[in-house]
N, C-alpha and C positions, 0 to 999 in steps of 0.2 A: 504494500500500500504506500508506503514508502516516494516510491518510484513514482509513482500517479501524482504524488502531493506539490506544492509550488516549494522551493528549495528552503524558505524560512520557517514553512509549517514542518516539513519533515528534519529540519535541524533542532527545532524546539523539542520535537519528538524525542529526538537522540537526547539532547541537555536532560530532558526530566530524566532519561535511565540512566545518564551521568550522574547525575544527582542522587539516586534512588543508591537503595540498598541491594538490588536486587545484581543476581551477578554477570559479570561483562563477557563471560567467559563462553556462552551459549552461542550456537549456531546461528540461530534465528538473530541476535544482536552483531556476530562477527558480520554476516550479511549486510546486514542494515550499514553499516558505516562501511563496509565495499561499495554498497551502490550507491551512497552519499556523493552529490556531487564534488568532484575536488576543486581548488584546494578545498578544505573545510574552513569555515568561518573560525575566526581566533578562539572563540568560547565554546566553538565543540573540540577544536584543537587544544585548548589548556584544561577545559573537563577530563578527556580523555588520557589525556599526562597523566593526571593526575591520579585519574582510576588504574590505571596502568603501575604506577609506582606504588600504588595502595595493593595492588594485587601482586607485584614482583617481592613487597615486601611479606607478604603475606604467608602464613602457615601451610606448610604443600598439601593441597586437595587437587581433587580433576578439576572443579572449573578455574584454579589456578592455572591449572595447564592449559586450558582450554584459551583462556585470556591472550597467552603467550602470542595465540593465533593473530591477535589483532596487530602486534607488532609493525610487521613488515607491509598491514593496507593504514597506520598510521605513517610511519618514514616516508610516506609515498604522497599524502594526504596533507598535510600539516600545510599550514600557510606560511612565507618567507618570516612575516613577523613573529611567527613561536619556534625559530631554528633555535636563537641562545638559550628557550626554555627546554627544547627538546635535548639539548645537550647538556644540559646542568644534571648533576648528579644525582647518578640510579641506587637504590640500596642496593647494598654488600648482600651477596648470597652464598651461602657455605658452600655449597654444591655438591653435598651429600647425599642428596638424593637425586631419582633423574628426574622428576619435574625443575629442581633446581637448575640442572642441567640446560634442562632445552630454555627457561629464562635466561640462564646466563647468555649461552647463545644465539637467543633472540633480540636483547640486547646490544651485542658487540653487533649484528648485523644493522638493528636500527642508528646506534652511530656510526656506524659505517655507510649507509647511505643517507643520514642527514648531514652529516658531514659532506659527503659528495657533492650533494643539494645547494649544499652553503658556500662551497667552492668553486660551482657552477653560478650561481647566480654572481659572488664578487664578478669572477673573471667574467661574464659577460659586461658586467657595469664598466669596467677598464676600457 
């Protein structure tokens, strides 16, 4: 329904389950912010940070894991103005276990392509 909706109704959409308690890590929600138009607006992009660092920091369950997914359709997503937020520091993860694992690694791959992002846009400005 998403998809059907004018691009502020279906961003509001997103911000309330940003907001909400419910968890980020489900199918039906990785989808919804795939087919979000890109970039995203700054306020789904710093909700989303923010759920994202809540959930890296987080106790290992599956929809931790599940979360991880959204990673690399945020790196991709984000608008120029939340690059210094998207690079500001992720929590420390022991990586004792494998959900830890595939965070850590979902991670190193999201700054490594917001990094790209950021390096791409200076050198075009030159």
């Amino acid at each position: 329904m998403l998809a059907a909706m004018p691009r502020s109704e279906a961003e509001n959409c997103i911000v309330a389950l940003l907001r909400s308690s419910a968890p980020i890590g489900n199918v039906i929600f990785v989808d919804c912010l795939r087919g979000l138009p890109k970039p995203w607006s700054p306020e789904v992009a710093h909700r989303c940070l923010s759920r994202l660092r809540q959930e890296a920091a987080a106790p290992v369950t599956v929809p931790r894991q599940a979360a991880a997914a959204i990673m690399p359709i945020a790196s991709r997503a984000i608008p120029r103005e939340c690059l210094a937020e998207a690079l500001a520091s992720w929590p420390q993860i022991s990586g004792e276990h494998h959900i830890d694992k595939v965070w850590i690694r979902e991670i190193a791959a999201f700054i490594e392509t917001v990094q790209l992002r950021k390096s791409l846009i200076e050198e075009t400005r030159s």
